[in-house]
C-alpha positions in Angstrom: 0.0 0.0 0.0 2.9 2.1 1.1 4.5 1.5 -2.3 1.4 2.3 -4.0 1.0 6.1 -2.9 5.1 6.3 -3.2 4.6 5.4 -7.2 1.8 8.0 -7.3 3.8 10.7 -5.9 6.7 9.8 -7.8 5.0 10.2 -11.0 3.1 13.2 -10.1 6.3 14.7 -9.2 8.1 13.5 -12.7 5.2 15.5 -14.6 5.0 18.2 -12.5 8.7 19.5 -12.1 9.6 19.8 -15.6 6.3 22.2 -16.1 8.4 23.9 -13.5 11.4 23.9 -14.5 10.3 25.3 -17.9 8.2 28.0 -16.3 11.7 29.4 -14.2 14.1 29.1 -17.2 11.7 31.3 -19.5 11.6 33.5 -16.8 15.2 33.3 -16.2 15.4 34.4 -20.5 12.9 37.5 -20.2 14.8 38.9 -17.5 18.1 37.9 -19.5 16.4 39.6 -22.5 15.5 42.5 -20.7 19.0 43.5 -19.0 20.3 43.1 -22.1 17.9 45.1 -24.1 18.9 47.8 -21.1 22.5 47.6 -21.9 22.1 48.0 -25.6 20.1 51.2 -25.3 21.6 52.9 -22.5 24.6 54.3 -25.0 21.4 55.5 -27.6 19.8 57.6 -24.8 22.6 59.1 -23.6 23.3 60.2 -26.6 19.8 61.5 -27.2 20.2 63.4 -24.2 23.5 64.6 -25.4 22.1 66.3 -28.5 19.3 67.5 -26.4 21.1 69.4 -24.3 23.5 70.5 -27.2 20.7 72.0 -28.8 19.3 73.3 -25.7 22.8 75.1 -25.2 22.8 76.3 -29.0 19.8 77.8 -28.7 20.3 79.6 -25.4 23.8 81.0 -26.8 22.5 82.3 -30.1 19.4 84.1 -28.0 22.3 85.3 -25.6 24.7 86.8 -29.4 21.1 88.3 -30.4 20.8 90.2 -26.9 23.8 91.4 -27.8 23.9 92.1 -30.9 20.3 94.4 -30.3 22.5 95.6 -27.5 25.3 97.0 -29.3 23.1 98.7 -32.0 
């Protein structure tokens, strides 16, 4: 009898742990996925936010030469 409900639990165990097994690994690859995706755009955004703040500068300077310029006349 003892042997009986060992079998069963042994075999629900066998089906069960590869369904979890699977479930962790493909978690395991979206976060892998993810971190990587991060690391591969971090260098595009700075430099987004480099040419941002270029133009942001530009801008302020050529207002700033205008002043000036209205200034000086």
């Amino acid at each position: 009898m003892m042997n009986k409900y060992r079998s069963v639990l042994l075999a629900l165990a066998a089906v069960w742990l590869p369904f979890y097994g699977c479930e962790s690994k493909s978690d395991t690859v979206t976060k892998g996925r993810e971190a990587v995706k991060e690391v591969v755009t971090q260098p595009f955004n700075t430099l987004e936010a480099a040419k941002d703040s270029l133009k942001h500068s530009e801008e302020k300077s050529k207002a700033a030469l205008e002043e000036a310029d209205k200034e000086a006349k």
